[in-house]
C-alpha positions in Angstrom: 76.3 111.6 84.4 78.8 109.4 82.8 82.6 110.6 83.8 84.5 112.6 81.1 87.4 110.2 80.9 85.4 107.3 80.5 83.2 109.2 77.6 86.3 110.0 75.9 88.1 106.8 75.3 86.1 105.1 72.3 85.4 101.4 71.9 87.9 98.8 70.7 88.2 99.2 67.3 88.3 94.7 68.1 84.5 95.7 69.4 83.6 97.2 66.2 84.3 94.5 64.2 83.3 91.5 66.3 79.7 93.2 65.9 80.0 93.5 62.4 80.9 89.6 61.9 77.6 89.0 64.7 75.6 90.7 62.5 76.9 89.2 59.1 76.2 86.1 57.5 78.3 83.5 56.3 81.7 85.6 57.2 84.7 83.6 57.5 86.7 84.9 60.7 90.6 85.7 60.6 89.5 88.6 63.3 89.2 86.4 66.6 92.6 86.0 68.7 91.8 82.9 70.1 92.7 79.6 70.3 90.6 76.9 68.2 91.5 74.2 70.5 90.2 72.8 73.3 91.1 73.1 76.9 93.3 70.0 77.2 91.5 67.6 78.8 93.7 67.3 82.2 93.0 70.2 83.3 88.8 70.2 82.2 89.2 67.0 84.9 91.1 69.0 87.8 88.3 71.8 87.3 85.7 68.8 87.5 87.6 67.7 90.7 87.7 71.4 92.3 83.5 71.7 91.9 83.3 68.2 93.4 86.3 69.1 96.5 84.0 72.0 97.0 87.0 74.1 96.1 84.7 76.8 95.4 85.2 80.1 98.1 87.4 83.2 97.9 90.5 81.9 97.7 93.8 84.1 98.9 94.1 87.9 97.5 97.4 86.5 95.6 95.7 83.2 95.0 96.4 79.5 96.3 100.2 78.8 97.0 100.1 75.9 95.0 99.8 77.6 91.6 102.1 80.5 92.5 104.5 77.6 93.8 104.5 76.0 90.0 104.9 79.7 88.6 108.0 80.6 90.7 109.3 77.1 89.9 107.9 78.1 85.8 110.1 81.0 86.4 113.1 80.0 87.6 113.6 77.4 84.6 111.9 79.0 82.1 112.4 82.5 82.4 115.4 82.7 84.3 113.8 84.9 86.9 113.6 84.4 90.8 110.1 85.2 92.5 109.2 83.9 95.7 105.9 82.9 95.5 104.7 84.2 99.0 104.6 88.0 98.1 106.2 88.6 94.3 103.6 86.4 92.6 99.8 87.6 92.5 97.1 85.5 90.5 95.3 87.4 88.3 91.9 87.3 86.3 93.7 87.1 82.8 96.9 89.0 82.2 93.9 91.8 80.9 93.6 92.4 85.0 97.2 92.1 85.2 97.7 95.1 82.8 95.4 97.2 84.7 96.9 96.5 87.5 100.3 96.9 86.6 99.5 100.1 85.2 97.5 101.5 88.0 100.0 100.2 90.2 103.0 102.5 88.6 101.1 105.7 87.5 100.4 108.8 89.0 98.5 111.4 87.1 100.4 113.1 84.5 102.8 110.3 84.2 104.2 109.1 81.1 104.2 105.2 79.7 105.9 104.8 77.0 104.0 102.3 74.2 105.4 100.9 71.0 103.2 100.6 68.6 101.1 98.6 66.9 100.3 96.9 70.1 96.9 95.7 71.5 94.1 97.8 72.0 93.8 98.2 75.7 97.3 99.6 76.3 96.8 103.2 75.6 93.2 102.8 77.2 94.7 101.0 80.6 97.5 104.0 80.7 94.4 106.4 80.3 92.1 105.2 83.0 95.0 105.5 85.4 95.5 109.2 84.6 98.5 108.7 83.1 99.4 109.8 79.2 100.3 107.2 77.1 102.8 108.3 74.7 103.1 106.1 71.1 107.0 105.0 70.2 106.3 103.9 66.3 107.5 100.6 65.1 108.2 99.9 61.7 107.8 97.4 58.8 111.7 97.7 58.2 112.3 96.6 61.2 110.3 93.6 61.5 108.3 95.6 64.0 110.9 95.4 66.7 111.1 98.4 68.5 114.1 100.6 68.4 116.1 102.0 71.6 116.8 105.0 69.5 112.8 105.9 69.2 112.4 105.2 73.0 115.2 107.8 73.6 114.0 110.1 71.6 110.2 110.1 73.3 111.9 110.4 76.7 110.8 112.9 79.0 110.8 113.9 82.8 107.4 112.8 83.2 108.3 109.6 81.7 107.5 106.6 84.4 107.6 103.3 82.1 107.4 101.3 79.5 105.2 98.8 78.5 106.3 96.1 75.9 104.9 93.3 74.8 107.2 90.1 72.9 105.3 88.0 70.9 103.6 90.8 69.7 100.0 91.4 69.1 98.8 92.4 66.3 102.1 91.9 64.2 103.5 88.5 65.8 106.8 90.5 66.3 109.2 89.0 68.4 112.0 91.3 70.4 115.8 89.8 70.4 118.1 89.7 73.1 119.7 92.6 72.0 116.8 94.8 71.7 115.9 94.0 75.2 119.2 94.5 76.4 119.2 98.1 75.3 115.8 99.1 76.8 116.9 97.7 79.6 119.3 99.6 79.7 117.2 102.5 79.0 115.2 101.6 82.1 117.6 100.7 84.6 119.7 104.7 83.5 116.5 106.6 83.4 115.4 104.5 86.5 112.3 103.6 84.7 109.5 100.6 85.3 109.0 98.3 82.6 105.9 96.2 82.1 106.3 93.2 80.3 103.2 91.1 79.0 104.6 87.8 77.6 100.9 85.7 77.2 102.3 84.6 73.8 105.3 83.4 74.9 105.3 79.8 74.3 103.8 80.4 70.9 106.9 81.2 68.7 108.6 80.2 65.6 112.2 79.5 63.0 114.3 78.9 66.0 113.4 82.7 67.8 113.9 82.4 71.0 111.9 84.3 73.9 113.4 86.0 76.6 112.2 88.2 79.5 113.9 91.4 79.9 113.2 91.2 83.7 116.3 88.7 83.6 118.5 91.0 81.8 120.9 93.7 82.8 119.5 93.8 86.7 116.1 94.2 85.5 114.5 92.2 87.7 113.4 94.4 89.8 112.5 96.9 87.8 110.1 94.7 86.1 106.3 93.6 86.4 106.3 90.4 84.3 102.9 89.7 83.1 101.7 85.8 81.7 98.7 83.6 82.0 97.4 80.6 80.4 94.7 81.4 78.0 96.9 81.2 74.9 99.0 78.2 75.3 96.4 76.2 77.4 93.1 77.5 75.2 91.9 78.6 78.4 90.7 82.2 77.7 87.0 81.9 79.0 88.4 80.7 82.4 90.2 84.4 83.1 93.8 83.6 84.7 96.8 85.0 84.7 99.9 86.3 87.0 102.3 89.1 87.5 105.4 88.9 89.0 107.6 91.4 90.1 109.4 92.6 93.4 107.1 92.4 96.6 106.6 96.5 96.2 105.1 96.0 92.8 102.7 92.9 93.9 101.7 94.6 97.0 100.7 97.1 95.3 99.2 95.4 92.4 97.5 93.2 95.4 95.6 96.3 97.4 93.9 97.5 94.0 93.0 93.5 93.6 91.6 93.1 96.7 88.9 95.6 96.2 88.0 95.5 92.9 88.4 91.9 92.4 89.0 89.8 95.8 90.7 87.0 94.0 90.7 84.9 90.7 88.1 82.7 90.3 89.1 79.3 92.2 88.1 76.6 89.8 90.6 78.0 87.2 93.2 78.2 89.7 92.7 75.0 90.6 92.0 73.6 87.1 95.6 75.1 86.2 97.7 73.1 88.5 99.8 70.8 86.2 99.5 73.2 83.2 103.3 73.5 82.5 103.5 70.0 82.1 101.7 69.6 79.1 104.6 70.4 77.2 103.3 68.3 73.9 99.9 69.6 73.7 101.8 73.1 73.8 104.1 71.8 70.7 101.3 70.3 69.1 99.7 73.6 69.3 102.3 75.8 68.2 103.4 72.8 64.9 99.8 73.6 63.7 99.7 77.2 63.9 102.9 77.2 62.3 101.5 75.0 59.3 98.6 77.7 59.6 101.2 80.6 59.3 102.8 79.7 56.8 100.0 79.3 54.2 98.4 82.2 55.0 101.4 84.6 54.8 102.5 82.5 51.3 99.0 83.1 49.6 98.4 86.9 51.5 102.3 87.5 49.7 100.4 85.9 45.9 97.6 88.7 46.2 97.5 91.8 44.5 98.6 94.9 45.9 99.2 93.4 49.3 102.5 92.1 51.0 103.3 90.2 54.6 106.4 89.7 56.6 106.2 86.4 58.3 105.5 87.1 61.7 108.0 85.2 64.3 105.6 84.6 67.1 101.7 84.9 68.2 99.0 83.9 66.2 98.8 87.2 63.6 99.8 88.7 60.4 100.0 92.0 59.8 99.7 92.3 56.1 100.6 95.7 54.1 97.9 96.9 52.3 99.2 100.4 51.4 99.1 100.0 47.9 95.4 99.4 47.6 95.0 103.0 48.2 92.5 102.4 51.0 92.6 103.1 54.8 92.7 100.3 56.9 89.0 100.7 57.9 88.1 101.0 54.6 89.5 97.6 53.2 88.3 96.1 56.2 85.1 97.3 55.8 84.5 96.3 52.2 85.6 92.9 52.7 83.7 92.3 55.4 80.6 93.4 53.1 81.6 92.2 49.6 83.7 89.3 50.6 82.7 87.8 53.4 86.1 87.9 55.2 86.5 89.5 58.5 89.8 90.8 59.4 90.6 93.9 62.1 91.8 97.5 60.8 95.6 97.7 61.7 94.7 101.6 63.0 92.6 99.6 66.2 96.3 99.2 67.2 97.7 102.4 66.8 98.1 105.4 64.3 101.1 103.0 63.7 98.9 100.4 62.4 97.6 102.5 59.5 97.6 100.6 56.2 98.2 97.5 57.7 95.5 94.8 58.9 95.6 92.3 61.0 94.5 88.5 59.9 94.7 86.0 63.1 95.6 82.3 62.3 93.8 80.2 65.0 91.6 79.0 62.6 91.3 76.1 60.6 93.4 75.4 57.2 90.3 74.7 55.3 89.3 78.7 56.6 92.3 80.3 56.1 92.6 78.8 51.8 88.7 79.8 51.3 89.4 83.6 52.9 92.6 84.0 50.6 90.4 82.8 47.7 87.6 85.4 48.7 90.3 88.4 49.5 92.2 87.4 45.9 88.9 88.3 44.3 87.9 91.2 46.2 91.8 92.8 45.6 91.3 92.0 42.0 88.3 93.7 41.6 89.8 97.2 43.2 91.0 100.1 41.0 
């Protein structure tokens, strides 16, 4: 009874291992992609204030015009890209909805989104579920996982209808120059081409990178469905908002599938997220103990035997090379899970790109992070 293309596309391979770790004792965690702080407390209040306003109904399809007001103004500065918040700016449960919609928004059956890869899980599966094909562009190690326009090129076809990047990165905390942008665009605006581009880890970046949007590069801007929200930067995952913005074609589109399957995002979170952008310290704070975090786990995962790391530039992951343990991905996840203790996710979840890599997330505590390189030192000395 259950549709074929829904019994064909497997479970996150994030799933898989979250069970594992629910099932397993004493298992020290570097598998969860979340924030370990707290919701800063300003914006715990204005949710406080919403429930007590009896702000609390169906709010607009695109959500209130305060919050898309603050984006566009967000925008502007930030991101050097003009939206007016009356029809480009739609409020979204998470940037997860925002994918889906992006996707579904762009793709007719048959068409092809171009992916580089490692990326995160639900790309391929979004592209999927909207009939379209997703089509892999490999990133490599070399390269510090930045995509290449050369391997875009080369995948492009006539059914070829967009491409869907993401800078940070996740699951390899790579983070896409200037220049790299400027060539897909390029790519995009000469093959007249939609790019989506999900930028949730933004604000979380490191050594003096800088983050830019391609949708204000090389007249991209409206060829482009930006994608953001605020569970990374503001710990606010569990409260499921985010945005796109793009030209009013894109958002209206984006919009009608909203209004059905979704009506609006939830009000107390839009309401609890007015002010966000202004807590610009907690933000650094954040991002000056992750980096801390960053570097002592990619210094100890670099001391262990048989595996090696780049240091990641943004995000909250490392993607550490574990090639010359002669095992698979899933295996050496596996087994240290079971005779370590230490749960990381297979870097295949990602991608056939992602093969003998893994991926060890950082939004833990210091304390965590020495006692799992202590337990994976052991477990890598003990293989053949």
């Amino acid at each position: 009874m259950i549709a074929r293309r829904v019994n064909e596309i497997p479970f996150s391979g994030i799933r898989k291992f979250f069970d594992l770790v629910m099932g397993s004792k004493d298992v020290i965690s570097l598998g969860v992609g979340e924030p370990d702080f707290p919701t800063p407390e300003p914006l715990k209040d204005a949710a406080i204030r919403a429930i007590e306003n009896d702000y609390t109904s169906y709010t607009s399809n695109y959500g209130i015009p305060e919050l898309r007001e603050e984006i566009s103004e967000k925008l502007k500065v930030r991101n050097k890209i003009n939206r007016n918040p009356k029809d480009e700016i739609l409020i979204t449960s998470g940037v997860s909805q925002g994918l889906d919609l992006a996707v579904r928004a762009i793709t007719d059956p048959g068409d092809e989104i171009l992916i580089p890869e490692p990326c995160y899980v639900s790309y391929n599966s979004n592209v999927w579920f909207a009939h379209g094909k997703p089509i892999s562009v490999p990133t490599y190690e070399e390269n510090a996982f930045r995509v290449k326009a050369e391997d875009i090129k080369k995948r492009l076809t006539k059914k070829t209808k967009g491409i869907l990047i993401s800078t940070p990165n996740n699951p390899t905390g790579s983070v896409l120059k200037k220049k790299d942008l400027e060539e897909i665009a390029d790519i995009a605006i000469e093959n007249k081409l939609a790019v989506i581009s999900d930028e949730i880890y933004e604000d979380l970046i490191y050594d003096n990178e800088k983050h830019h949007s391609i949708a204000s590069l090389n007249g991209m801007e409206d060829a482009t469905i930006t994608l953001n929200g605020y569970s990374k930067p503001y710990a606010f995952t569990g409260w499921r908002l985010g945005y796109a913005a793009g030209n009013p074609e894109f958002i209206e589109a984006m919009m009608k599938i909203h209004q059905y399957a979704q009506i609006c995002a939830p009000s107390i979170s839009q309401y609890a997220a007015l002010g966000a952008f202004e807590l610009e310290e907690y933000v650094k704070d954040m991002v000056r103990s992750y980096d801390l975090r960053r570097r002592l786990l990619v210094k100890g995962l670099n001391s262990l035997p048989n595996i090696s790391c780049i240091t990641p530039k943004g995000a909250f992951y490392a993607f550490p090379n574990i090639k010359d343990t002669n095992l698979s991905s899933a295996e050496f996840a596996e087994r240290l899970l079971k005779e370590a203790g230490v749960a990381v996710i297979p870097g295949d979840a990602f991608g056939e790109s992602g093969e003998g890599y893994i991926r060890c997330a950082y939004c833990v505590s210091r304390e965590d992070i020495t006692e799992a390189l202590d337990k994976i030192n052991r477990f890598a000395e003990r293989l053949p």
